[in-house]
N, C-alpha and C positions, 0 to 999 in steps of 0.2 A: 966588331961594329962596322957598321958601310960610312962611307964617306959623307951619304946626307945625313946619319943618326948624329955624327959630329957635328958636322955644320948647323942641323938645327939645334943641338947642345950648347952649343957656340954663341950663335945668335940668341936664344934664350939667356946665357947668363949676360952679355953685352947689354939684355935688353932691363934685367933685373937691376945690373951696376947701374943704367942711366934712370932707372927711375930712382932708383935710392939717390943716387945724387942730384937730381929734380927736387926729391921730398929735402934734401940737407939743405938745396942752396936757398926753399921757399924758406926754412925758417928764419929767425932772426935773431941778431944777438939780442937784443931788446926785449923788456913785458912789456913793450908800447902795444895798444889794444890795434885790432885791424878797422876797426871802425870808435866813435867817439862814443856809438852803446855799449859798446864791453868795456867803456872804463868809466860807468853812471852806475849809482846805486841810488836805491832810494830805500829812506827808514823814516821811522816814526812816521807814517802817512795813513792820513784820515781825511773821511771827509764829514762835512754837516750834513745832517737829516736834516731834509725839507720835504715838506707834503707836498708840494708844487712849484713849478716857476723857475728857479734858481738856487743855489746852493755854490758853496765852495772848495776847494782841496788844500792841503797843508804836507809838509813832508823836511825831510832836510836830505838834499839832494846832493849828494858825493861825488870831486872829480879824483878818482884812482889817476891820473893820468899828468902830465909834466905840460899840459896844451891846454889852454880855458877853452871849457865846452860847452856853447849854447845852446841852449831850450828856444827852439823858433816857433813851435805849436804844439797842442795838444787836439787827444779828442776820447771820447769817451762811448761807448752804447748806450750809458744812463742821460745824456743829453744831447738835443739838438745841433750843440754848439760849445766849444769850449775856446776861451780866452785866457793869452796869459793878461794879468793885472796886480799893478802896484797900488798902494795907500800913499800919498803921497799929501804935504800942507798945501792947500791954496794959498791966496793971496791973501785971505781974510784970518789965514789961521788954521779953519777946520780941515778935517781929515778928509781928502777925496779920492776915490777908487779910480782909476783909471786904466785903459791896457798900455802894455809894458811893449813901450815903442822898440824895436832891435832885440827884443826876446828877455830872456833869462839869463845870465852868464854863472856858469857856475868856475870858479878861477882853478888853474891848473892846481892840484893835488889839495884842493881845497872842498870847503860847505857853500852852500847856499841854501837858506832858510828858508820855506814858507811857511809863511805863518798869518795866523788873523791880524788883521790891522798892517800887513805889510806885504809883500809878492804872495800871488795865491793861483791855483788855477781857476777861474769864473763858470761855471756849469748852469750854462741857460736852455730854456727851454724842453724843460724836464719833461721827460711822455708820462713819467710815473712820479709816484712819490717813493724818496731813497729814505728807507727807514733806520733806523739804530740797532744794529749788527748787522744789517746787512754789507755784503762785498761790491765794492768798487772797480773794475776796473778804467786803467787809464793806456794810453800811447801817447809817450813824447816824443818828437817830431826834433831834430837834433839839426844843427848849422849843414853838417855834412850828410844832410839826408837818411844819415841810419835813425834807426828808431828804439824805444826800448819800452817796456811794458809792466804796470805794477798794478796790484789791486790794492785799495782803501778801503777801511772799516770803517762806515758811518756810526758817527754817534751825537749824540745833544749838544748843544753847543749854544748859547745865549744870543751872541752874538757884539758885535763890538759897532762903532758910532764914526761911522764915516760915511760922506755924501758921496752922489754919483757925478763925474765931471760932467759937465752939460753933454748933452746927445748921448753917453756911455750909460743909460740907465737897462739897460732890457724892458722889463715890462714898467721902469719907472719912468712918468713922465720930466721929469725938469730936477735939476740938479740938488732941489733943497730935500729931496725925499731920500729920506733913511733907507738903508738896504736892510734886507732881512736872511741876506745869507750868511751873517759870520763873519766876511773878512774885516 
């Protein structure tokens, strides 16, 4: 062998040990996720068929993770616009929808619920109507910027009896109008 066949032999394995030890030192002792979407799941999620206008999402959203991880936005191609929003008592009593000021939180290795009558995702300004088996998808928009992605199975849903906080109606004008999306 000549003296460069070594050296480049040399150089070669040098260059193999440091990337192998590149790859050991990025991992970690930890299952802590590298962003807050790889430790969100989402199950049980649907959403309401609506012919037009508006409609809602529902899910129970999972944190894998030892760090509460919040839901700061949503959005969807089946609407214009997507809101997070709570059900919450007014003053008078009745049930009022409003958007969920500081997000979603879903608490470290814990649930958080959406459901009708209580946090939902708000899907306004529909181009189409979302029928009953069709697929939904969604993008949530996470505190730390990552993101993560689920599709929903519309289906029938009645719909539940809460009013829109004043200004928060979409196409409803004034706060005593019933919603017709479900939550």
């Amino acid at each position: 062998m000549t003296i460069n066949r070594i050296r480049t032999g040399i150089a070669a394995a040098i260059a193999t040990v440091l990337a192998l030890g590149a790859l050991v030192g990025c991992s970690s002792d930890t299952d802590e996720p590298a962003t807050s979407a790889d430790g969100v799941r989402i199950t049980e999620q649907w959403v309401k068929a609506a012919p037009s206008g508006m409609t809602a999402a529902f899910g129970e959203l999972t944190n894998d993770t030892d760090q509460e991880i919040r839901v700061v936005s949503a959005s969807s191609p089946a609407a214009g616009r997507v809101e997070l929003h709570e059900v919450v008592a007014s003053d008078t009593g009745a049930m009022t929808m409003r958007p969920k000021d500081g997000g979603m939180a879903i608490p470290a290795n814990g649930t958080s619920t959406l459901r009708p009558g209580g946090d939902h995702l708000m899907l306004f300004d529909l181009p189409a109507a979302i029928t009953p088996g069709q697929d939904v998808t969604f993008e949530l928009t996470l505190s730390d910027g990552s993101t993560t992605t689920f599709t929903a199975q519309a289906r029938d849903f009645p719909g539940a009896d809460e009013d829109y906080a004043p200004g928060h109606g979409g196409d409803a004008p004034a706060a005593s109008t019933t919603p017709q999306h479900g939550a």
